[in-house]
C-alpha positions in Angstrom: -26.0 -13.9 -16.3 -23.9 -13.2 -19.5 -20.6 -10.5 -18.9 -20.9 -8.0 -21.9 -17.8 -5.8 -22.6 -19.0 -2.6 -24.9 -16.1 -0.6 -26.3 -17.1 3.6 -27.7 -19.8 5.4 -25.7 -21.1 7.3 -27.8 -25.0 7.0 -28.6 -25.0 3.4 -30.1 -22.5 2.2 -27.1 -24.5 4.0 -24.6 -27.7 2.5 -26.4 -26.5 -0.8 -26.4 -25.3 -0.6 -22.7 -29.0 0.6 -21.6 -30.5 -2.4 -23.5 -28.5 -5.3 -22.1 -28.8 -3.6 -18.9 -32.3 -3.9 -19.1 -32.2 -7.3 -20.4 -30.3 -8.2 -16.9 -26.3 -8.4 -18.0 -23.5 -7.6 -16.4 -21.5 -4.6 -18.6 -18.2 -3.1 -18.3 -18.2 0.0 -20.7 -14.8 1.7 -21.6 -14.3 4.8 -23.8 -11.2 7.2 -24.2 -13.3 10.1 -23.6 -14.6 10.7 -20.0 -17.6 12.5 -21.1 -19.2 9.6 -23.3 -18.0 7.5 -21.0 -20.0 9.3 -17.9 -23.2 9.3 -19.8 -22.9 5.2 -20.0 -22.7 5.0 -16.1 -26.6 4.3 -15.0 -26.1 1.1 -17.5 -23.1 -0.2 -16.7 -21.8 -2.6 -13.8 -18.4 -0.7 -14.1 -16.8 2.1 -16.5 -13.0 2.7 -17.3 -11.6 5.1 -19.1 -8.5 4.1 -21.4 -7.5 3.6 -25.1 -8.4 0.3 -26.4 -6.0 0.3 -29.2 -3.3 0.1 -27.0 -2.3 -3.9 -26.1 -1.1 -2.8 -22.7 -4.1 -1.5 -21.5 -6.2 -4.8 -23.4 -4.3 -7.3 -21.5 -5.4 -5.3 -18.3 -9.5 -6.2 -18.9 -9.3 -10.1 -19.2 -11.4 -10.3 -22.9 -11.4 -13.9 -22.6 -13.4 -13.8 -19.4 -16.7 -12.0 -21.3 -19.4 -13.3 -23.1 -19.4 -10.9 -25.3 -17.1 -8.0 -26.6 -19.1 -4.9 -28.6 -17.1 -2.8 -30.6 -19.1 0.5 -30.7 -16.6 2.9 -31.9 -18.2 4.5 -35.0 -16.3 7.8 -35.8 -12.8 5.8 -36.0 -12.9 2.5 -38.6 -8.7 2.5 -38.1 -9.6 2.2 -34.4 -12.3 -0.2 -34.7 -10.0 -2.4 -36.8 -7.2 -2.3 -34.3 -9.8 -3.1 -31.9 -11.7 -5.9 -33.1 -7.9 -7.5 -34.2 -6.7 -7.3 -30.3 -9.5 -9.0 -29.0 -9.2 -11.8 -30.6 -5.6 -11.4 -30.6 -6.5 -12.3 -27.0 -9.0 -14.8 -27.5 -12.4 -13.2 -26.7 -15.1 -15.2 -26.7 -17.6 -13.4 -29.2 -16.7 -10.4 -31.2 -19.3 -7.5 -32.3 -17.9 -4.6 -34.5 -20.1 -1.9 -35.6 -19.9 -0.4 -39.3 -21.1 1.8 -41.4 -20.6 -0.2 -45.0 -19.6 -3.3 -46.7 -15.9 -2.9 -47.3 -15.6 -1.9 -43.6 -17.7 -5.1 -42.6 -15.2 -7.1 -44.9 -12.0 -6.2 -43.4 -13.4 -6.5 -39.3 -14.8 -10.2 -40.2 -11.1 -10.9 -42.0 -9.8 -9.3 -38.4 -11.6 -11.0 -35.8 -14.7 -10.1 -36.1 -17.8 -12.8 -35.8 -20.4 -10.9 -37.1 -21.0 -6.8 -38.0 -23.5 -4.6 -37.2 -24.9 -1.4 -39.2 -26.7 0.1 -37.4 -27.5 3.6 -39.5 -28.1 0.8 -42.6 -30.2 -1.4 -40.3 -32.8 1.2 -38.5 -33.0 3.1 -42.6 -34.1 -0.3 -43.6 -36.4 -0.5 -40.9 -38.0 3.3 -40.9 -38.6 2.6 -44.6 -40.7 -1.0 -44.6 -42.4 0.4 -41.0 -43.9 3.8 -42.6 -44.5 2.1 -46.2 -47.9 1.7 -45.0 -50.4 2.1 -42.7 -51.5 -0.9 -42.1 -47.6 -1.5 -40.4 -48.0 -1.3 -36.4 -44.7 -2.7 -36.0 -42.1 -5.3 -37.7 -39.1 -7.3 -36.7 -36.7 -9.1 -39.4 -35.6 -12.5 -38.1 -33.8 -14.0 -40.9 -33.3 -13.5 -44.8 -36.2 -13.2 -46.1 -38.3 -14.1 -43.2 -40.3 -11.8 -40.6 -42.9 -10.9 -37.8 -44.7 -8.1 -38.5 -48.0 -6.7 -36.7 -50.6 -5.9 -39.3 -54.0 -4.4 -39.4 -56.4 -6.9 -39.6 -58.1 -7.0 -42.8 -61.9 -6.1 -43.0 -63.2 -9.4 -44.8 -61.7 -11.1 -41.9 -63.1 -9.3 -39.2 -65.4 -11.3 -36.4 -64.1 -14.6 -37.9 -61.6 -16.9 -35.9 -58.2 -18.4 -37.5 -59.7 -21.8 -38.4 -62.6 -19.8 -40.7 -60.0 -18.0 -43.0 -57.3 -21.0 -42.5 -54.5 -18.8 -42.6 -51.6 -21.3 -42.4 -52.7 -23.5 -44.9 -54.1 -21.0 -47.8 -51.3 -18.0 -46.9 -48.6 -19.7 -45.4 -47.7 -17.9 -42.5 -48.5 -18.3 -38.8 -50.6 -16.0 -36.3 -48.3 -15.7 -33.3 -50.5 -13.1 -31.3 -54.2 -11.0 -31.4 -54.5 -7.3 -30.3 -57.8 -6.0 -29.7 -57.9 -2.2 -30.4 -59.9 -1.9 -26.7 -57.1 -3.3 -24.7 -54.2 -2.2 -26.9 -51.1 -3.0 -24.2 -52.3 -7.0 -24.0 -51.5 -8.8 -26.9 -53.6 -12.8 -27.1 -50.6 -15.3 -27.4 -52.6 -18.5 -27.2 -53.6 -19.1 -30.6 -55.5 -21.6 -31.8 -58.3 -22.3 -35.2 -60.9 -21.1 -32.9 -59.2 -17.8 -32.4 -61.6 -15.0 -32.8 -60.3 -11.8 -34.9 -61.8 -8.5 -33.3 -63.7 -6.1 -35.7 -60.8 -3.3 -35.0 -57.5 -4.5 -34.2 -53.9 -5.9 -35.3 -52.1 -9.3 -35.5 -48.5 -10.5 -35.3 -47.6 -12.8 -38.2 -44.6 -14.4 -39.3 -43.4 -15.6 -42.2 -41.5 -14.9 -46.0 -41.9 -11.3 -45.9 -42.7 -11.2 -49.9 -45.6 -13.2 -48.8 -47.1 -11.1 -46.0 -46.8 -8.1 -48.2 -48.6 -9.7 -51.3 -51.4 -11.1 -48.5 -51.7 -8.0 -46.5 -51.5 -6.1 -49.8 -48.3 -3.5 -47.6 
């Protein structure tokens, strides 16, 4: 069970909290403010209150003994600086800073920082490919360039299984699940060329997202 330490509350802290939480880690949340930090509690192993830009309070929280330190603090970039520069001024294991542009992310990764979140920058990006069409249930980016979406099945490939259309060969990306529109909560994982495609339903595919576009006309 990983330790996850998430510094700032507020809705992307508390967010974050709820979803490791869920995944089954152990968080200690912290926050200045007793209100944000109250609204954390069902989430979080433990909650302090205290100012994280100040060294004497940091050295209280042992940094070093987490797997994880989240810097959530996203109405302050001074403090989120300061923040990201103490813990690994006292050698945490993994640092996460939130921020809201590039010359922000530039100056936490020259502080300490191992990698930078956006998270306005990051759900925009993914409101805007999710509603570009209808045919979009549901996408999730898993590295440059590359993705799993879950698509509407095209009609000319209705009632015919995976081998029939031979996906991987003539598209060049991979079915990873079925859904059949009459049992919409199970999703097929076995796949395999005898695969049948239901008349009215979705599939997960991954690959280049340029190519699932162009195939899946999006």
């Amino acid at each position: 069970m990983k330790n996850v330490l998430i510094i700032g509350l507020g809705r992307f802290g508390c967010f974050t909290a709820q979803k490791f939480n869920e995944l089954g880690m152990q968080v200690i949340g912290i926050d200045a403010d007793e209100t944000k930090a109250g609204a954390a509690i069902p989430y979080a192993t433990k909650i302090l209150i205290g100012d994280c830009t100040n060294m004497d309070f940091m050295k209280t929280l042992g940094v070093n003994n987490f797997d994880l330190c989240v810097v959530a603090i996203g109405d302050n970039f001074l403090a989120s600086l300061e923040v990201t520069s103490l813990l690994k001024d006292l050698h945490a294991s993994y640092v996460v800073s939130r921020a809201s542009g590039e010359k922000e992310e530039k100056f936490l990764l020259r502080n300490g920082a191992d990698y930078v979140v956006f998270p306005e920058r990051e759900m925009a990006s993914w409101t805007a490919l999710r509603f570009s069409s209808e045919q979009i249930k549901n996408y999730i980016d898993v590295t440059e360039g590359y993705a799993i979406f879950e698509v509407t099945i095209p009609k000319d490939w209705h009632g015919k299984t995976i081998g029939e259309i031979n996906i991987r060969s003539k598209f060049g990306i991979n079915v990873l699940g079925i859904r059949d529109a009459q049992f919409p909560m199970d999703v097929t994982m076995d796949i395999s060329p005898s695969s049948l495609l239901p008349v009215d339903g979705s599939i997960l595919v991954l690959g280049p997202t340029s190519r699932i576009r162009k195939v899946f006309h999006l």
